[in-house]
N, C-alpha and C positions, 0 to 999 in steps of 0.2 A: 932530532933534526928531521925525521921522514914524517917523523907525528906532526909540525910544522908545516912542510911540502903538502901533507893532506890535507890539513887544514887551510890549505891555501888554493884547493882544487875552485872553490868558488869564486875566488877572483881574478885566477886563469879564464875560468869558464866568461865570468863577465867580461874581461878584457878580449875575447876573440867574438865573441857574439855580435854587436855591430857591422863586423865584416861579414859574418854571415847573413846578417838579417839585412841588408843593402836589398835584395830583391824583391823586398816585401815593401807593399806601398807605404806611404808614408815619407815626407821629405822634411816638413815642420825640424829649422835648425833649433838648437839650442840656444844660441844669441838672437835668437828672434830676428838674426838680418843684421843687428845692428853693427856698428864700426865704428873706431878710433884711428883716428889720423889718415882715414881712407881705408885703413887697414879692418877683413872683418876680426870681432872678438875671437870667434875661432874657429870659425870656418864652414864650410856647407857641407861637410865631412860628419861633424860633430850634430847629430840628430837625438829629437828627443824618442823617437822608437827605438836608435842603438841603445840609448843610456835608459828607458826603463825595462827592453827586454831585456839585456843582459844583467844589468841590477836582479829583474823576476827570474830569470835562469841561471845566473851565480847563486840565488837564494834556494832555488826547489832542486838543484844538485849538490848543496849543500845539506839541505836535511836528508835527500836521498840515502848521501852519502851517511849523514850520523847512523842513520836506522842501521847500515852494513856494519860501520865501526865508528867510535867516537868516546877514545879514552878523554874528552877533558870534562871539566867540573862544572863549565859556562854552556849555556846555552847555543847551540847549533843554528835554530834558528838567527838568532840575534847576532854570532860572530860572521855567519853566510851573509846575510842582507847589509853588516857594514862593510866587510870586506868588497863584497860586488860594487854597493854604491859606493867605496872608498877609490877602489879602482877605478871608478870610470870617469870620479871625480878627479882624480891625481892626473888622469889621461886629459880631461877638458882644462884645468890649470896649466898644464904643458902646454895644450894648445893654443892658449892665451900668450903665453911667453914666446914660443915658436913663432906666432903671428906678429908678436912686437922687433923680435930678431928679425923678420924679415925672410924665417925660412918656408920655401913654397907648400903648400900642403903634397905628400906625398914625398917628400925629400926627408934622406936622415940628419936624425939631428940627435948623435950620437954623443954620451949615454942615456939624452933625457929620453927619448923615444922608449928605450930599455926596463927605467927604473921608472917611471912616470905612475904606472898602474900598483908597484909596488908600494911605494912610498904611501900614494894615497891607501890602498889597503889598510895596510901596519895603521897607517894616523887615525882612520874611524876604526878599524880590530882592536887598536890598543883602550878603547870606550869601554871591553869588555875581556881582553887579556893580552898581555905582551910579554912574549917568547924571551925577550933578550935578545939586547944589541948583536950578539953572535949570531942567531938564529939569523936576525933581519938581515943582516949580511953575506951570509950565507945564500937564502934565500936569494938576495938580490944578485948576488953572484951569478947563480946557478939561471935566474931567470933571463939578464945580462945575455950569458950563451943558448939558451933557449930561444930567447927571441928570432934573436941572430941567425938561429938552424932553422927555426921553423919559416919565417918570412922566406928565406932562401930556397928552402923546400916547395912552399908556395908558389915563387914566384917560376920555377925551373918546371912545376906543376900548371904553370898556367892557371892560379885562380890568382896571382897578385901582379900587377905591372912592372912594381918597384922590387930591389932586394929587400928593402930593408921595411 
């Protein structure tokens, strides 16, 4: 299970990276602007400089990280760069969904917000290895309360507005 958690440092890493990378120019959304039902696809939130820095820095923390340790049999490169773009993909399908509900960007929308980056992860990792249903559970579990500690930490830190 911890051999799991590590292997999943890359698409932690992709999933927080957009919110850091907000200060950095660049605003080009991801739906290109466009909308449904008046509604946008997924928001002005959802940028393509979050989604390929953190894709490129879920991947180059991810090999970092093989070179330190990396008990499995699949390639490092290849599980980092799905899992990142898997993640940020799972995040922008959320986002899509979020915006058909009608929930405001910035508002929880509790557990998808949680599990969103997970889910996609596992579905492009699993391209090149899958832990088991346990694992993915687990994991999603544990990220579930992560999320949860870390936004709140955040926000009581003053780098996020929202808890959640």
């Amino acid at each position: 299970m911890i051999e799991v958690l590590y292997a999943m440092i890359p698409a932690y890493v992709a999933n927080m990276t957009p919110v850091l990378a907000r200060g950095l120019p660049g605003k080009a959304r991801l739906d290109f602007g466009f909308s449904l039902r008046g509604e946008p696809l997924l928001g002005a939130n959802k940028t393509w400089k979050g989604f390929l820095i953190g894709t490129a820095l879920g991947t180059f923390v991810g090999v970092v990280l093989s070179n330190l340790y990396w008990p499995f049999v699949f390639s490092a490169f290849w599980w980092s760069f799905l899992v990142s773009f898997g993640a940020l993909t799972g995040d922008a399908v959320k986002s899509f969904f979020k915006r058909r509900m009608k929930v405001k960007s910035g508002r929880p929308w509790i557990p998808f917000d949680q599990l969103d980056f997970v889910v996609g992860a596992f579905a492009f990792g699993s391209i090149v290895y899958f832990p088991g249903w346990a694992a993915v559970l687990a994991v999603g579990l544990l990220s579930v309360l992560g999320h949860i500690a870390v936004n709140h930490a955040a926000f009581y830190l003053g780098i996020r507005k929202e808890k959640w």
